[in-house]
C-alpha positions as CSV (number, residue, x, y, z in Angstrom):
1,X,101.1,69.2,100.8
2,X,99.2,72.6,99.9
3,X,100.0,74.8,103.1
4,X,98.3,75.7,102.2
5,X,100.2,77.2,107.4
6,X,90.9,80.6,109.1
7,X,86.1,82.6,110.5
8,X,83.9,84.5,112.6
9,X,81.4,87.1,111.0
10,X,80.2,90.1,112.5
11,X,78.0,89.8,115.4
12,X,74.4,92.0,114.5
13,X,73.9,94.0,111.5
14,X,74.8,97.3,113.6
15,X,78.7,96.7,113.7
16,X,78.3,95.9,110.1
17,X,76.8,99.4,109.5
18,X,79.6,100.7,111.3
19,X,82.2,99.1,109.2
20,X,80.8,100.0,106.3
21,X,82.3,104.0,105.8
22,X,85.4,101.9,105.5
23,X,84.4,99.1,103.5
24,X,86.1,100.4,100.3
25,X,89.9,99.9,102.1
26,X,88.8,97.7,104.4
27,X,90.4,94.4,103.2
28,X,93.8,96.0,102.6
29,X,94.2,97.7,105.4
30,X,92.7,94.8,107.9
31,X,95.3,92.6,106.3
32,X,98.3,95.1,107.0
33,X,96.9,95.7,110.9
34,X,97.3,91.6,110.9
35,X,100.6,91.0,109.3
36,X,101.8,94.2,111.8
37,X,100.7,92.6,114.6
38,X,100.5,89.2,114.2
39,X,104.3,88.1,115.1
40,X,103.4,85.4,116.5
41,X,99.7,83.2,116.8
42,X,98.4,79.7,117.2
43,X,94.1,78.0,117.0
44,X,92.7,76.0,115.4
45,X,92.1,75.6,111.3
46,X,89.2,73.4,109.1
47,X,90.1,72.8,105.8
48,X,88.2,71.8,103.4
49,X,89.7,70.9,99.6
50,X,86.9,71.1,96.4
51,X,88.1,70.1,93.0
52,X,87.1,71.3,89.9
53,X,85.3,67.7,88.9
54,X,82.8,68.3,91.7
55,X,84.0,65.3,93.5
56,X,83.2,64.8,97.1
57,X,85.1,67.5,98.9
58,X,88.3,66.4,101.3
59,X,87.5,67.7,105.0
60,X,90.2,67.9,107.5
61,X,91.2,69.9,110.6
62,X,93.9,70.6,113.4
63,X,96.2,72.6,115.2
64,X,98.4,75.5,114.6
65,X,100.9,77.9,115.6
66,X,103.7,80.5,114.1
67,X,106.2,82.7,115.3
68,X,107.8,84.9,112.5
69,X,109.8,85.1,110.3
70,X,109.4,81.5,109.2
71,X,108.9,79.3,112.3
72,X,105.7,77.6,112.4
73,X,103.9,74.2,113.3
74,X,100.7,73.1,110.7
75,X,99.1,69.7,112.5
76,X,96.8,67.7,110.6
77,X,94.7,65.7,113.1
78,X,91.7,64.5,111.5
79,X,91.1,62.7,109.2
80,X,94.4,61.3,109.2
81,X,97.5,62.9,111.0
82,X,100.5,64.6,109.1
83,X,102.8,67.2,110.2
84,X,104.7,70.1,109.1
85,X,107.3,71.8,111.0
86,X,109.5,74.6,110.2
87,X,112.4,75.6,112.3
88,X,112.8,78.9,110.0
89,X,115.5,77.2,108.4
90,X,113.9,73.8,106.9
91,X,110.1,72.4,106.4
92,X,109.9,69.4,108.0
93,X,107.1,67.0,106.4
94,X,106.3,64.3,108.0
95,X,103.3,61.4,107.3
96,X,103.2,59.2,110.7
97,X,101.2,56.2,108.5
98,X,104.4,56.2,105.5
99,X,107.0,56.7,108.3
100,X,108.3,59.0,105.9
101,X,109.7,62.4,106.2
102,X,110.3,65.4,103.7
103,X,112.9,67.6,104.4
104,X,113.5,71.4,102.2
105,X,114.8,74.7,102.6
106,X,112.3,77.2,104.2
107,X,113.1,79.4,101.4
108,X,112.0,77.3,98.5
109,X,108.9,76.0,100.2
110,X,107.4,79.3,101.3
111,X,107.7,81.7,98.7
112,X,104.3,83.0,96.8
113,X,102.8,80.3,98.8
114,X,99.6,80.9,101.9
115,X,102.0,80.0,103.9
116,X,104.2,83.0,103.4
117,X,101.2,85.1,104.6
118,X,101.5,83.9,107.8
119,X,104.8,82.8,108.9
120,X,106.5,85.1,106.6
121,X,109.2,88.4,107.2
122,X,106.0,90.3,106.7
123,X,106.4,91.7,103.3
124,X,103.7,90.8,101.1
125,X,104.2,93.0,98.7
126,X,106.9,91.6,97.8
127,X,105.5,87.8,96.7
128,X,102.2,89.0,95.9
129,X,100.0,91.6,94.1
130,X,97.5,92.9,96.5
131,X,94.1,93.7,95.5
132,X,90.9,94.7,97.5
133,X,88.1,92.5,97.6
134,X,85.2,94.1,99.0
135,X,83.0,92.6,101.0
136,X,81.2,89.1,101.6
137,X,80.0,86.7,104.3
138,X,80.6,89.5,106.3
139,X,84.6,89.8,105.5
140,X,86.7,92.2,103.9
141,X,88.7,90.8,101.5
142,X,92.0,90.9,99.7
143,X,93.0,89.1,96.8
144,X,96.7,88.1,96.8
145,X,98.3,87.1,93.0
146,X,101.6,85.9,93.7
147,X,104.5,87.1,91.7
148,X,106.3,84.0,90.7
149,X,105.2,81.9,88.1
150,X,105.7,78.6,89.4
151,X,103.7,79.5,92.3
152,X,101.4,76.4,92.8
153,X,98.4,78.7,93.9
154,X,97.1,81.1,91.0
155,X,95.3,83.1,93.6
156,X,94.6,83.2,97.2
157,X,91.5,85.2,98.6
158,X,92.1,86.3,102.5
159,X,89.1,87.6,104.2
160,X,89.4,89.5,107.5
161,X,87.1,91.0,110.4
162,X,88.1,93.3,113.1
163,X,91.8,93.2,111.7
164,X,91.7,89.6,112.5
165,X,92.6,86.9,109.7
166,X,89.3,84.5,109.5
167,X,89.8,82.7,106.3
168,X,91.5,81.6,103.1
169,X,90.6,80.5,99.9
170,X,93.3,79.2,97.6
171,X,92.9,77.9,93.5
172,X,95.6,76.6,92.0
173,X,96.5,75.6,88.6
174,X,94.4,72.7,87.9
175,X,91.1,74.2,88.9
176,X,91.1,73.0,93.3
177,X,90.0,75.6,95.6
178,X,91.3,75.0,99.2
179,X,89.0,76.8,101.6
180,X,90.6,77.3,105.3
181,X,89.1,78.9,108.5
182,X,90.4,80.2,111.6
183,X,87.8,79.8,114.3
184,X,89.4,80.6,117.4
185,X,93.3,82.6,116.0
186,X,94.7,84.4,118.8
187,X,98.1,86.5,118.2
188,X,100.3,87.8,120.6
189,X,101.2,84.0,121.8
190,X,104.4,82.8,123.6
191,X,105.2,79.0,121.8
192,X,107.8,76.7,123.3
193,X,110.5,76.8,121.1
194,X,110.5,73.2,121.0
195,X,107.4,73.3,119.0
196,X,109.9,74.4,115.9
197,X,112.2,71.5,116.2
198,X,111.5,68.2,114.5
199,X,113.7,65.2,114.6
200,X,113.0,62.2,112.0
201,X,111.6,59.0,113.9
202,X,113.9,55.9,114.4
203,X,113.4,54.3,110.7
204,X,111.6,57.1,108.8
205,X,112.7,57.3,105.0
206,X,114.1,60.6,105.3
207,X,113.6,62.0,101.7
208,X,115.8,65.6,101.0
209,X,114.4,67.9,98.4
């Protein structure tokens, strides 16, 4: 699954007057106040997948919540539950309606990938190329180019307010744009540690990758 692992705009058109003497770095530096003090958040997330086709878009939303470097719960609730749970070691996957559960290292599954962004060590530079994106929708954005090649996203677009991640928008190689937002992200958060563990369910087809 695309971790693929969020929205609020700016309230009257004053504070978007005020922002705008630092539009030019805006995205950049929003995105490095996040990552510095984001160690740890959990919200919500609605995600919405468009393909290239113009088929129907996929609509789907749950739960979240991370605690870095590379712990984090993603919770698909609607419209049909899955779950992904990373202990900072391994990505659990696991799809209640197969039974059937995914198991990787943490290191091959985060990578150039969104996810990186925000369970990650912090180091973006490192996986991706960033760019400043201006503004729009009343964000400041930063496009992120991963590094590696077999990255399964060409480009991610991260759009910021208030030094406050609000959403993402992903392509990836066969022309599907993945659109996320973050209605309600709060950092600073304490998560039970519990929330990181995952043990397979009595008779899931444990598959290791």
């Amino acid at each position: 699954m695309q971790l693929s692992p969020w929205r609020s705009v700016f309230a009257a058109l004053a504070l978007v007057c005020a922002g705008a003497a630092q539009a030019a770095d805006a995205g950049i530096v929003q995105l490095e106040r996040f990552v510095a003090r984001a160690g740890s958040a959990a919200g919500h997330f609605e995600q919405t997948v468009m393909s290239q086709s113009g088929r129907r878009p996929q609509v789907s939303s749950g739960r979240f919540v991370f605690d870095r470097p590379g712990r984090f719960r993603w919770e698909y609730v609607k419209p049909y539950p899955q779950l992904l749970v990373s202990d900072g070691d391994k990505l659990w996957s696991w799809d209640p309606d197969l039974n059937q559960v995914t198991v990787q290292p943490i290191g091959d599954a985060l990578g150039s990938t969104p996810a990186a962004i925000l369970a990650g060590d912090g180091a973006l530079e490192r996986n991706f190329t960033l760019i400043d994106g201006g503004e729009r929708d009343g964000l400041a954005w930063v496009t992120a180019e991963p590094r590696e090649r077999e990255s399964p996203f060409e480009i991610v677009r991260i759009g910021l307010a208030d030094g406050m991640l609000q959403r993402m928008e992903m392509r990836d190689h066969f022309g599907q744009t993945t659109v996320i937002d973050f209605p309600d992200l709060a950092t600073g958060v304490d998560p039970d540690p519990d929330l990181f563990r995952f043990v397979p369910p009595d008779g899931a087809d444990v598959l290791s990758h």
